[in-house]
C-alpha positions as a printed NumPy array, in Angstrom:
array([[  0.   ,   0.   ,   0.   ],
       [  1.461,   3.465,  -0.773],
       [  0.984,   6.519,   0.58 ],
       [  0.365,   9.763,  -1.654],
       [  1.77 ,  13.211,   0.034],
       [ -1.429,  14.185,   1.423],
       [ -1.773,  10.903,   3.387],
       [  1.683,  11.365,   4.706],
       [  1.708,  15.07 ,   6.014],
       [ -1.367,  13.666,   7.637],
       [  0.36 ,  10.397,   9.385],
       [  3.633,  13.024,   9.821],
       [  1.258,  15.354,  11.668],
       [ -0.188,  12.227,  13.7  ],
       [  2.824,  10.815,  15.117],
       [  4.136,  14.017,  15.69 ],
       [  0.94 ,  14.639,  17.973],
       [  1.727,  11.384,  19.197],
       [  5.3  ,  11.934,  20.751],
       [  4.917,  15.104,  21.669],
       [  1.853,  13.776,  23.888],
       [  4.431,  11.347,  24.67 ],
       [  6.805,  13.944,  25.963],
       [  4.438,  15.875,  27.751],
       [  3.594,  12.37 ,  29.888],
       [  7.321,  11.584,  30.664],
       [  7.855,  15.254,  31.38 ],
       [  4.895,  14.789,  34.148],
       [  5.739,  11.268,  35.291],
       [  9.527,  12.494,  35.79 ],
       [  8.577,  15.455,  37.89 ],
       [ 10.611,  15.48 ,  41.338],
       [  8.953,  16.62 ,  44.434],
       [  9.777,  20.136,  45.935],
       [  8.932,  19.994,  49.389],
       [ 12.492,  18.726,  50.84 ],
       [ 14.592,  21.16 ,  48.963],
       [ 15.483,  23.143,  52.173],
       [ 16.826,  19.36 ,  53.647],
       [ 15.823,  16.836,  55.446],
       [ 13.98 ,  17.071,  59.15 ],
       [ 15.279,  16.219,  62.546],
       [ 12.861,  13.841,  64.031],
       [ 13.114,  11.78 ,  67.115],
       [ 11.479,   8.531,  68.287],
       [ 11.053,   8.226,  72.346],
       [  9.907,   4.645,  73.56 ],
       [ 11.559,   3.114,  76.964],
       [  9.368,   0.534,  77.928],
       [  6.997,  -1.685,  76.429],
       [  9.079,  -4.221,  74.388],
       [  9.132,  -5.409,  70.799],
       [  5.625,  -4.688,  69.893],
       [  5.989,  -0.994,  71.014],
       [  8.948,  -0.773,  69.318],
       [  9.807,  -2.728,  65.785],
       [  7.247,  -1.33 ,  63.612],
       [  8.106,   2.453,  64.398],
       [ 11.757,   1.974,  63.795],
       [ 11.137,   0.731,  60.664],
       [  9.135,   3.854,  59.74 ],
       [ 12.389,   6.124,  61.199],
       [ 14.453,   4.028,  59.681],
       [ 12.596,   4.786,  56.152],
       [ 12.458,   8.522,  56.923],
       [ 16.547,   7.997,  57.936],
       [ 17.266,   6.883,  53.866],
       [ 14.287,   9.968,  52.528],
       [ 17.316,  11.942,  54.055],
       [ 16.045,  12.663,  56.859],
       [ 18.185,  12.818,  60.665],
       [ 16.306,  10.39 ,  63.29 ],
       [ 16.989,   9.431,  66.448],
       [ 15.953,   6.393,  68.647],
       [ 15.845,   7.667,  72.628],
       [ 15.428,   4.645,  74.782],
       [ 16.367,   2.794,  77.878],
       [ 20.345,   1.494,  78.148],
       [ 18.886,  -2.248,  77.842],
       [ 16.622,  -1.513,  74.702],
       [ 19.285,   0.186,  72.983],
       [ 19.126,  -3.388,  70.925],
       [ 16.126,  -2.812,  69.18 ],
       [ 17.888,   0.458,  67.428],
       [ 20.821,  -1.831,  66.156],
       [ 19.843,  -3.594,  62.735],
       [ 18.504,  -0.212,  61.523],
       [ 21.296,   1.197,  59.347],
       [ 19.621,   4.785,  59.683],
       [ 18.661,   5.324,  63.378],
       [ 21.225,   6.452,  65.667],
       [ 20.073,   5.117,  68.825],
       [ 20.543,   7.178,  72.171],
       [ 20.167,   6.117,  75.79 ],
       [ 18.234,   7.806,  78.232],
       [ 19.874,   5.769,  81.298],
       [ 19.244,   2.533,  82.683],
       [ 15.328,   1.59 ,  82.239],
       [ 12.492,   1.147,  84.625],
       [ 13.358,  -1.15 ,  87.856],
       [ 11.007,  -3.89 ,  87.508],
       [ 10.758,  -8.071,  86.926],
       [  8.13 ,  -9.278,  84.589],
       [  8.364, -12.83 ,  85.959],
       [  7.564, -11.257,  89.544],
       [  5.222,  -9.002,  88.007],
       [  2.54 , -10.737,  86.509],
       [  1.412, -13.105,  89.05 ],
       [ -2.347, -14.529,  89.417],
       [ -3.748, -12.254,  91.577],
       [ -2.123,  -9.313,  89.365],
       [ -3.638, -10.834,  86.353],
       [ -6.444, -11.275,  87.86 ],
       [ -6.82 ,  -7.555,  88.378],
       [ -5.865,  -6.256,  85.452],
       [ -9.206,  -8.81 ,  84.447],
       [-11.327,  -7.488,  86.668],
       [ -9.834,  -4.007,  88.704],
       [ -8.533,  -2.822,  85.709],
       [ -8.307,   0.86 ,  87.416],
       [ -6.202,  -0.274,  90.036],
       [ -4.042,  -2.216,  87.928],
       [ -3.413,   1.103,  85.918],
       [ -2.6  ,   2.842,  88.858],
       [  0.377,   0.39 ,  89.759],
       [  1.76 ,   0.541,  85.913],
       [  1.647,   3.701,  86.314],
       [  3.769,   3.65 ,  89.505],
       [  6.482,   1.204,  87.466],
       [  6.637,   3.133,  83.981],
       [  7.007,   6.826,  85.861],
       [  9.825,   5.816,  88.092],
       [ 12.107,   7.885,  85.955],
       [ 10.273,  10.32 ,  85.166],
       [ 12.057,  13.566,  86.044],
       [ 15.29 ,  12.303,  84.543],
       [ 13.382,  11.19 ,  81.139],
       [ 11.969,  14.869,  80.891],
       [ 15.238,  16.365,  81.67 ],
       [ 16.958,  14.753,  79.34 ],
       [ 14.448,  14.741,  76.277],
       [ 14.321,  18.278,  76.54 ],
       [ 17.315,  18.65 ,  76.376],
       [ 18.426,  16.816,  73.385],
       [ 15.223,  18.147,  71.666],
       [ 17.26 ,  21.575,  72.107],
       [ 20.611,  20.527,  71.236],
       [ 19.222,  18.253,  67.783],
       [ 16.646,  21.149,  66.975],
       [ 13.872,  18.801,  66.811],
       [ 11.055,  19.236,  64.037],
       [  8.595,  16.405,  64.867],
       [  8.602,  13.842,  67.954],
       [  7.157,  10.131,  67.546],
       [  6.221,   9.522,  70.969],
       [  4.926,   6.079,  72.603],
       [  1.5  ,   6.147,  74.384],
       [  3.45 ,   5.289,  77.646],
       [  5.631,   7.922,  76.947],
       [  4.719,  11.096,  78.733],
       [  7.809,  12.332,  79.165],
       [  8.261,  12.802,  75.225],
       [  4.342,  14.128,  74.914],
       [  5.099,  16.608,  77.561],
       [  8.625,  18.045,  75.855],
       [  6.827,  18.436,  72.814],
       [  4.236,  20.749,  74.143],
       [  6.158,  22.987,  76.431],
       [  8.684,  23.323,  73.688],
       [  5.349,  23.62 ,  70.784],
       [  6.995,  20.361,  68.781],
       [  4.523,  18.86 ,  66.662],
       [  4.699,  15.145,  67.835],
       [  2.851,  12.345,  67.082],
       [  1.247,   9.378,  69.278],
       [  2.29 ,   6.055,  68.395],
       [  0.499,   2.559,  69.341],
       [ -0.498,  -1.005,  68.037],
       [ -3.879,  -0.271,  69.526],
       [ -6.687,   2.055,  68.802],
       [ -7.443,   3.857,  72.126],
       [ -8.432,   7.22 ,  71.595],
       [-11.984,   9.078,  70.928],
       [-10.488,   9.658,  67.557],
       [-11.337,   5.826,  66.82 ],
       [-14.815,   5.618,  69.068],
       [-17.954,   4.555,  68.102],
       [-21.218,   3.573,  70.003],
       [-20.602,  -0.213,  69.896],
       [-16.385,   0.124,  69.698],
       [-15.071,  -0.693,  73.261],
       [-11.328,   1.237,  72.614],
       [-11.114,   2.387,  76.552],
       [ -7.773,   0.842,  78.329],
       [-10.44 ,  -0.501,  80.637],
       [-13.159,  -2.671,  78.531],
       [-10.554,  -4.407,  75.875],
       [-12.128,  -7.52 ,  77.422],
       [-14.882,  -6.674,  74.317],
       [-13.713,  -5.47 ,  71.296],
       [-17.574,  -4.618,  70.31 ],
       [-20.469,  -4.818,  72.439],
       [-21.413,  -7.503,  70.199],
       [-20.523, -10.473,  71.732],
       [-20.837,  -8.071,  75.353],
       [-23.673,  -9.454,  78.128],
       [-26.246,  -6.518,  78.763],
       [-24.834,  -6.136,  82.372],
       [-21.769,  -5.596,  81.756],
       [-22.182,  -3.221,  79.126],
       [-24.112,  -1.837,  81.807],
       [-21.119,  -1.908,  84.368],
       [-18.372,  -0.356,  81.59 ],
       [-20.707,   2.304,  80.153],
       [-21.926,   3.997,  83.747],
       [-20.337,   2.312,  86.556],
       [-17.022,   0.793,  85.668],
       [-15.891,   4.068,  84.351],
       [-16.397,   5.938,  87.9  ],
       [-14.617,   3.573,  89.744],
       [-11.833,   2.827,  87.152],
       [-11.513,   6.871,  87.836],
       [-11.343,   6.652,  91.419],
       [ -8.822,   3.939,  91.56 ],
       [ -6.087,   5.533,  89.696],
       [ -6.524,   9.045,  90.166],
       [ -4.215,   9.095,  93.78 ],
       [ -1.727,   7.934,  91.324],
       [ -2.593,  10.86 ,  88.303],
       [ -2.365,  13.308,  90.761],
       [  0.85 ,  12.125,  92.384],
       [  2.023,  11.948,  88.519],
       [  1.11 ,  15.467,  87.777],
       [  2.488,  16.904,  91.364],
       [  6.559,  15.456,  90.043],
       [  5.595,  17.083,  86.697],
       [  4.741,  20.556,  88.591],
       [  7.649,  20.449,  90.367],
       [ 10.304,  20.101,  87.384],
       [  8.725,  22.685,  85.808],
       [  6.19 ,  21.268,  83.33 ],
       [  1.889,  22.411,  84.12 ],
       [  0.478,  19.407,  84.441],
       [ -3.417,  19.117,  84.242],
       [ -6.154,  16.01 ,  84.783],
       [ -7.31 ,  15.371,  81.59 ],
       [ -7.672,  12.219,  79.529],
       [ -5.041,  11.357,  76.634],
       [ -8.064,  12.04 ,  73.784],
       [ -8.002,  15.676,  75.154],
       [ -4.451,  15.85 ,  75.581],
       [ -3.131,  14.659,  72.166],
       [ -6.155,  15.748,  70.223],
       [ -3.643,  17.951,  67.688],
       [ -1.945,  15.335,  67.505],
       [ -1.807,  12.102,  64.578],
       [ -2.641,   8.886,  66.926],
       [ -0.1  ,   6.201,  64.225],
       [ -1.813,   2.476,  64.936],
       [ -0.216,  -0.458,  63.822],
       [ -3.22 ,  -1.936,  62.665],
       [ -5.639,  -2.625,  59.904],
       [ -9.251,  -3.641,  60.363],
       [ -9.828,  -7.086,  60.365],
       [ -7.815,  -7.408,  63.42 ],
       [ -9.334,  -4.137,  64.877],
       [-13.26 ,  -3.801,  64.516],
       [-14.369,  -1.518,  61.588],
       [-15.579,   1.87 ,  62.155],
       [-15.498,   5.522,  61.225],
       [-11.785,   6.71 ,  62.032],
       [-11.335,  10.463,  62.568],
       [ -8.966,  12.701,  60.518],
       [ -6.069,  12.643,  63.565],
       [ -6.258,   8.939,  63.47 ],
       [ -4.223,   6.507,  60.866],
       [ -3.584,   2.95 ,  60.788],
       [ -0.817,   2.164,  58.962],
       [ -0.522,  -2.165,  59.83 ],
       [  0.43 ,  -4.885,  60.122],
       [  4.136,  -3.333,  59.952],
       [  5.971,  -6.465,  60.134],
       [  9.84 ,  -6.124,  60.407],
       [ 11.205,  -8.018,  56.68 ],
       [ 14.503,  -8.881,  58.099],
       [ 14.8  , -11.519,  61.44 ],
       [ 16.837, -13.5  ,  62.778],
       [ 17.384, -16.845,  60.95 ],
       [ 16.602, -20.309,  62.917],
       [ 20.048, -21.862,  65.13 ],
       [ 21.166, -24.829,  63.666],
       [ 19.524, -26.684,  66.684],
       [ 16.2  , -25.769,  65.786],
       [ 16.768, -26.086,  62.497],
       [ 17.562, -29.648,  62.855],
       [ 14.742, -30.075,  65.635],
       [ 12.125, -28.761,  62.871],
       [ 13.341, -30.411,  60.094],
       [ 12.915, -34.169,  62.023],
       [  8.901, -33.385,  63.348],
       [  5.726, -32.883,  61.304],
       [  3.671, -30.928,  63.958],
       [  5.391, -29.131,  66.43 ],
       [  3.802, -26.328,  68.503],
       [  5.764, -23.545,  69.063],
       [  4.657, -21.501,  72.79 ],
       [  5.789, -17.846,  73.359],
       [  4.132, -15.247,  75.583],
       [  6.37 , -12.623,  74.438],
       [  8.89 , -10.249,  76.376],
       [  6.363,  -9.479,  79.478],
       [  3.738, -11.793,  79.944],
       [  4.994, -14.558,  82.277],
       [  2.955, -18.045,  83.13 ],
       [  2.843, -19.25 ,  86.828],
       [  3.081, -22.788,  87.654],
       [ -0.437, -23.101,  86.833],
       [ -0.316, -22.235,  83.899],
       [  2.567, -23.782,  82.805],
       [  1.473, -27.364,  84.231],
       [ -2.001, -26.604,  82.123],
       [ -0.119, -25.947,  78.723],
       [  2.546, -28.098,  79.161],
       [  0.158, -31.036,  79.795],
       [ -1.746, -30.626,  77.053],
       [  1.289, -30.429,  74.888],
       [  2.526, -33.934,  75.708],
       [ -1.103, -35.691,  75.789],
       [ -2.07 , -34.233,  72.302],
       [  1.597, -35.667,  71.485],
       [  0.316, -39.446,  73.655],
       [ -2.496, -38.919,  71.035],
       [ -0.565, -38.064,  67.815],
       [ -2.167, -34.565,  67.234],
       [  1.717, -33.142,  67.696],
       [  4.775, -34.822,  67.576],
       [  6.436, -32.235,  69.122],
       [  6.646, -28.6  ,  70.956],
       [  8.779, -25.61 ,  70.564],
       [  8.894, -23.137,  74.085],
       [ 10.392, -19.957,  74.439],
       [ 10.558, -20.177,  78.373],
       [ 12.1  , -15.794,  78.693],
       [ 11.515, -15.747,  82.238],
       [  9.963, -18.251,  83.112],
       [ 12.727, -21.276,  83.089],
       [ 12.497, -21.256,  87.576],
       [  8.633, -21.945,  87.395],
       [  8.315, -25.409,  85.634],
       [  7.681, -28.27 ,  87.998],
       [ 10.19 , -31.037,  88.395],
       [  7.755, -33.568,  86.445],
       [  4.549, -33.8  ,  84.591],
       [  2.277, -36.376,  85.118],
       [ -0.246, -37.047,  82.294],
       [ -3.718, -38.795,  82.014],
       [ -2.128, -42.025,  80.799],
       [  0.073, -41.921,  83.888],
       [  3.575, -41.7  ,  82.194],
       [  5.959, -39.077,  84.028],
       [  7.743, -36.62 ,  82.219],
       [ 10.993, -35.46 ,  83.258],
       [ 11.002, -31.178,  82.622],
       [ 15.125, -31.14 ,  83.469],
       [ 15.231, -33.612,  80.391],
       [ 13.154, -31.166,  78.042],
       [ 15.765, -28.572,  79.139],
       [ 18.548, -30.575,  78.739],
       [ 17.138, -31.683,  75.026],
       [ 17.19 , -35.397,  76.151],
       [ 13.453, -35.833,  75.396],
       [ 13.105, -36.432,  71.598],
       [  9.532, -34.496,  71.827],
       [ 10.282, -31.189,  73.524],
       [ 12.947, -28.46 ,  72.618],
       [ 13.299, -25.607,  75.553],
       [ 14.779, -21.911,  74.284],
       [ 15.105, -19.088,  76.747],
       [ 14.713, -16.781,  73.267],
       [ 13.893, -18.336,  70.27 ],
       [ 14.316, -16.905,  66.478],
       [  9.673, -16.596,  66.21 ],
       [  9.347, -15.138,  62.801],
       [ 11.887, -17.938,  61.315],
       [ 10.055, -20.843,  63.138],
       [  6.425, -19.531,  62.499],
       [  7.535, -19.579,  58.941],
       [  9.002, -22.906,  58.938],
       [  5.997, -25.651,  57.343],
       [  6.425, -27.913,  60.64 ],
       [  5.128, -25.387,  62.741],
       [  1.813, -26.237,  63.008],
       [  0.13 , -24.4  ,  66.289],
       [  1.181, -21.024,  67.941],
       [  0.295, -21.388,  71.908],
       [  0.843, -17.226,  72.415],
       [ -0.338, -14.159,  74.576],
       [ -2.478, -12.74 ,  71.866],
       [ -0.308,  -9.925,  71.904],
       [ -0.529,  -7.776,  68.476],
       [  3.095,  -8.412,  67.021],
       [  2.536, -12.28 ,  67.853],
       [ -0.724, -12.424,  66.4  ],
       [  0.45 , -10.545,  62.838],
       [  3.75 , -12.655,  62.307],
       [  1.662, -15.721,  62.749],
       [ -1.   , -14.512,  60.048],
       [  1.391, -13.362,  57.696],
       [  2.762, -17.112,  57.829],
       [ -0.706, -18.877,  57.996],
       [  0.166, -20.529,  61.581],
       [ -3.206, -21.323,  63.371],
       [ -3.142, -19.987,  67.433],
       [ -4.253, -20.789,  70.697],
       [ -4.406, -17.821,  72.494],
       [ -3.384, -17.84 ,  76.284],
       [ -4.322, -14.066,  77.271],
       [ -2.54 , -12.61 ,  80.133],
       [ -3.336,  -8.94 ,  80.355],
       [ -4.308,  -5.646,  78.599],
       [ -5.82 ,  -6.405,  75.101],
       [ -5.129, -10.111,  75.149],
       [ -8.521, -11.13 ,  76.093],
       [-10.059,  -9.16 ,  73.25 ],
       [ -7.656, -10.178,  70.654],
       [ -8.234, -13.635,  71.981],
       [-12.15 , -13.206,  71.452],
       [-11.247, -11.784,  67.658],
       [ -9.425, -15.341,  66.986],
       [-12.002, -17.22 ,  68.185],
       [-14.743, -15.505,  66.717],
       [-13.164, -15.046,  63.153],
       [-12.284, -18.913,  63.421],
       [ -8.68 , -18.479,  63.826],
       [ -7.67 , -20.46 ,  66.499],
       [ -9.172, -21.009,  70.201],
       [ -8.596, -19.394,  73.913],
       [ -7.146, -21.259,  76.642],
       [ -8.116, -19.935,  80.096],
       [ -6.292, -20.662,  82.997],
       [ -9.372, -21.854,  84.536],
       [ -9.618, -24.863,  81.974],
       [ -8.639, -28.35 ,  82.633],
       [ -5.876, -30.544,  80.878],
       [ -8.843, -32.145,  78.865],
       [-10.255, -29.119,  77.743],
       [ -6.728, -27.938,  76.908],
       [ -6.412, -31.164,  74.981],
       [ -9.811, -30.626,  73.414],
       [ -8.353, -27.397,  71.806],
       [ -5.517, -28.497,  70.591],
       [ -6.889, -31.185,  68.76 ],
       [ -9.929, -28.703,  67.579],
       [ -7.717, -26.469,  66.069],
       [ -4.836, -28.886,  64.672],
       [ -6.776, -30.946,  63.195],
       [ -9.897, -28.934,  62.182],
       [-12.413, -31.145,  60.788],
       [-14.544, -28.7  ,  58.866],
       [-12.023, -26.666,  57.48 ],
       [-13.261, -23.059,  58.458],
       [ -9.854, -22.711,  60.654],
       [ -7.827, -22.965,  57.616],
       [-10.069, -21.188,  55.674],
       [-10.15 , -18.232,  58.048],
       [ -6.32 , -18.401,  58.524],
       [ -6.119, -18.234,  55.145],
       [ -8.236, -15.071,  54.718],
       [ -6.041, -13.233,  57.295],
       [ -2.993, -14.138,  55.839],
       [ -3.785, -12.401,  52.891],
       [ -5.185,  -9.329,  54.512],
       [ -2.123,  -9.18 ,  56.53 ],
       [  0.506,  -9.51 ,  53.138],
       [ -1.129,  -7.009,  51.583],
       [ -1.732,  -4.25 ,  54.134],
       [  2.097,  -5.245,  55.485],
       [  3.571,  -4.378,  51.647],
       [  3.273,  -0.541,  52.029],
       [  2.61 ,   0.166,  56.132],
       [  6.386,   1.155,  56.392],
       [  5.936,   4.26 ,  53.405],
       [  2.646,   5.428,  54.634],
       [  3.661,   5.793,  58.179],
       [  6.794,   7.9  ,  56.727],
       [  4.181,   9.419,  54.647],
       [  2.341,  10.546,  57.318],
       [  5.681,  11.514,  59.722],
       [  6.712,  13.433,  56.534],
       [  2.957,  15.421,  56.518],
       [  3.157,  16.561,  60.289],
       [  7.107,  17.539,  59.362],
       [  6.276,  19.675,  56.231],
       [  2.677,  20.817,  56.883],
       [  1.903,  21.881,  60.657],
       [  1.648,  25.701,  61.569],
       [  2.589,  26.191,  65.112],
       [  2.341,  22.033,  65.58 ],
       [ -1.076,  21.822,  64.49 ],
       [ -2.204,  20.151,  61.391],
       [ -5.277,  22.988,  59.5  ],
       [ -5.859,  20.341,  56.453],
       [ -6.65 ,  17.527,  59.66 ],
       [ -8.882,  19.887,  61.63 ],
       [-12.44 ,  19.271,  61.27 ],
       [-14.924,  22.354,  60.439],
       [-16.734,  21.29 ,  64.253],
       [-13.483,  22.846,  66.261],
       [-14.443,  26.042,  64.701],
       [-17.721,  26.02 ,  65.507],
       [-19.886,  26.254,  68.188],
       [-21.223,  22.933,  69.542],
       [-24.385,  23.602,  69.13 ],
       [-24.156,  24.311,  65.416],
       [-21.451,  21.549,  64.551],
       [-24.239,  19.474,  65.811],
       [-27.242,  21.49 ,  63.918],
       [-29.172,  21.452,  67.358],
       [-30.103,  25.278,  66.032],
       [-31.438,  23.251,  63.033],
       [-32.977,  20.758,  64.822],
       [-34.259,  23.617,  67.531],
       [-35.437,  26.179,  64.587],
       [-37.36 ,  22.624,  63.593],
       [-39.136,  21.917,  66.972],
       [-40.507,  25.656,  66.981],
       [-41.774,  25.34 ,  63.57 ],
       [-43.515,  22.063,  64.273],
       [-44.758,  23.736,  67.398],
       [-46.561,  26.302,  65.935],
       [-47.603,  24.431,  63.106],
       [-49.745,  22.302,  65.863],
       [-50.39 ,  25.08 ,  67.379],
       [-51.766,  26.909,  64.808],
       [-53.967,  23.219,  63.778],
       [-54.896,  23.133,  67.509],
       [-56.061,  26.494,  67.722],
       [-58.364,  26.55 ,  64.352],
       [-59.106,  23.5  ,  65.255],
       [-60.392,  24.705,  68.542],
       [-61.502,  27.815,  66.97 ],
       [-63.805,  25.492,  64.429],
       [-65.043,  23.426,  67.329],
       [-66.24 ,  26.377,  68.899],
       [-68.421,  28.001,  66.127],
       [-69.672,  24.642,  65.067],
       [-70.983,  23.879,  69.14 ],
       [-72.362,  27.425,  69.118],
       [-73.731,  27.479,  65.977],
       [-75.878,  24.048,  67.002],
       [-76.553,  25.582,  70.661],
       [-78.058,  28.737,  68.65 ],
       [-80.102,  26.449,  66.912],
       [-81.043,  24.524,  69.752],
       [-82.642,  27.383,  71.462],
       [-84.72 ,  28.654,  67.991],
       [-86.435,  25.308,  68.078],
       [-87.366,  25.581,  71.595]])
């Protein structure tokens, strides 16, 4: 086919139109952002207590931010300084030593039980353990804040000492948490109060007690731990910071509340603009398995693998409840063998373990490695043996870092909940068919029960919800590391005088009455009113002339 000149000044003009549009679009996909021409940011992340879960997912963020060009900083206790080392762009900085205080003589029964039930005056004694440095934490925050010329603060919810910097030095900071606790993420049916975690929803809650934690556990919660508020606030006058009672919704409401979390392991609801959830931030590099464990793994089929993370800490009790229904769902070929990550724990087990069958463990021999079924860490590599395919049940907490790295491998659970947000989280397995909850107040056959019901999962919908999660939690875990530095990046670049204007909803500049149109709604009521009124009185008005119209001809008659 040939072309006469016409034809080709046309397809000339064409492809001409063509790569020019072609420019235009590389010109616009190739355009750099702006905003960081004047350099990177000095931001700071304070966490001293709290562990793995409080800490991982935000480094990673910092760490991000760190290679954007950005200078970060990790501020935390002499023996956390660990958790800064694999990131290649934190520099991590002590604050002293860390908060005097055992976890294995901690969390005893009675203490768990009050954290269960006298949640208040649980609070009151954490409080009591994670302000004992208070003064020195302040002192020193400030002061590097000063000396690094901080532009935005990550603090930890526990962390008042970074929260309190911030504002008397008007740094916009930011509150960071795996949970959802502020009225930024309430709802009517969303129990997100430190005190009723117990229920995620009130739809699985008993009327009474969502009776007790609307109007009555609330008041006493109050009254348990306010001796130790005020206390708290009276060491914060006296260094120099005002201190005032108010609840952390009022106190950070400026600020961006960062959750590690996604829904599907929170309940869905309408978040607020201060509020992001940015999870499951699971770290992508860990520590590979020891050649022991390796080897352990590699001979079993179905081992269980039990870990109740840096804090929580199993009495006696428990540990005889777990441990024998480890080795009877092992008489009875469910498992073949069990993982356990003892932390502190090791001086609790029991010399021996007697099972149903009558055969008598020896625990020195688990320790020692001797028995062929059992394998005893103090600290065990989790990510690398959730992720190895022999690891069939994880017997955990239910804290939130345990619960995502087991998703994101597809390991089923058995939750043992301890404290805090356990028992909900525990609830959330169960009720999305994830797993099962062991309570302490079970017996070895009902332990064994479990097992079995979740190993070997007869109709499938364990798997199938496992599955499900596992999903949710690789996708949502691909990106949570760039939007948090997204959003760390926003507060950096955008705030005037450390607030946020683009975040602030139109209600804070308006009156309550008409960010709630109760002048609408009042303006509505009048007009209704007088609109009966007005019926009423022609109605009355009618009634009137019609009875004296018939009286009048009542009396003509007569």
């Amino acid at each position: 086919m040939r072309f006469n000149s016409k034809q080709k000044s046309l397809s000339s003009l064409l492809l001409a139109g063509l790569f020019a549009t072609s420019a235009h679009a590389q010109s616009s996909l190739n355009l750099q952002p702006t905003f960081q021409n004047d350099g990177g940011k000095n931001i700071v992340f304070f966490s001293t207590i709290g562990g793995a879960s409080h800490y991982n997912w935000v480094l990673n963020i910092v760490d991000e931010l760190g290679s954007r060009g950005h200078n970060v900083a990790f501020l935390t206790s002499d023996e956390d300084m660990r958790f800064g080392s694999p990131y290649k762009y934190v520099q991590t900085v002590s604050t002293g030593a860390a908060p005097d205080w055992d976890p294995a003589e901690l969390f005893t029964d009675e203490l768990k039980e009050m954290s269960t039930n006298r949640p208040g005056e649980f609070m009151a004694m954490i409080f009591e353990l994670m302000f004992q440095t208070y003064e020195r934490d302040y002192l020193f925050t400030r002061q590097f804040f000063i000396d690094n010329k901080i532009d935005v603060a990550l603090c930890d919810h526990f962390a008042d000492a970074c929260v309190d910097v911030a504002t008397n030095l008007s740094i916009p900071y930011i509150v960071t948490a795996a949970m959802d606790i502020t009225k930024d993420t309430a709802a009517p049916y969303i129990n997100n109060d430190i005190a009723t975690l117990n229920f995620p929803t009130t739809e699985y809650q008993p009327f009474i007690s969502r009776f007790k934690g609307k109007f009555i556990d609330p008041i006493k919660n109050i009254k348990a731990a306010l001796p130790a508020i005020k206390k708290m606030n009276a060491r914060k006058v006296a260094i120099g910071f005002d201190a005032k009672l108010e609840d952390p919704s009022t106190k950070w409401q400026h600020s961006i509340k960062l959750s590690n979390t996604v829904f599907g392991y929170t309940p869905a609801r309408p978040l607020g603009p201060m509020a992001e959830f940015v999870g499951p931030i699971i770290p992508k590099h860990y520590k590979p398995l020891t050649q022991d464990l390796e080897t352990y793994l590699n001979a079993h089929k179905r081992v269980a693998y039990v870990a109740f993370g840096h804090a929580a800490t199993p009495s006696e009790k428990d540990i005889v409840l777990i441990l024998s229904g480890l080795l009877e769902s092992i008489e009875r070929s469910d498992l073949d063998g069990f993982i356990w990550a003892t932390v502190h724990a090791a001086g609790r087990f029991p010399d021996t373990i007697t099972t149903s069958s009558g055969t008598v463990y020896s625990v020195k021999d688990m320790f020692d490695h001797t028995n062929p079924h059992a394998h005893m860490v103090k600290w065990a590599p989790q990510t690398a043996i959730l992720h190895h395919p022999s690891t069939a049940l994880f017997v955990t907490h239910g804290g939130l870092g345990s619960w995502y790295e087991s998703m994101y491998s597809g390991t089923r659970l058995v939750v043992f909940p301890f404290f805090g947000d356990q028992h909900g989280n525990g609830l959330t397995v169960e009720t999305n068919k994830l797993g099962g909850v062991l309570k302490n107040e079970h017996s070895v056959q009902e332990a064994v029960d479990l097992f079995r019901k979740v190993i070997v999962d007869e109709t499938g919908e364990i798997a199938d919800g496992v599955k499900r999660m596992q999903a949710l939690t690789q996708i949502y875990s691909r990106h949570g590391v760039l939007r948090g530095a997204d959003i760390v990046e926003e507060v950096a670049y955008t705030n005037k005088n450390g607030k946020l204007p683009q975040r602030e909803s139109a209600d804070h500049r308006m009156s309550y009455i008409k960010s709630h149109n109760l002048d609408l709604y009042g303006a509505l009521a009048l007009l209704v009113s007088f609109a009966l009124f007005a019926v009423a009185f022609i109605a009355h008005i009618g009634y009137r002339l019609i009875f004296e119209s018939s009286s009048t001809d009542k009396v003509k008659k007569l």
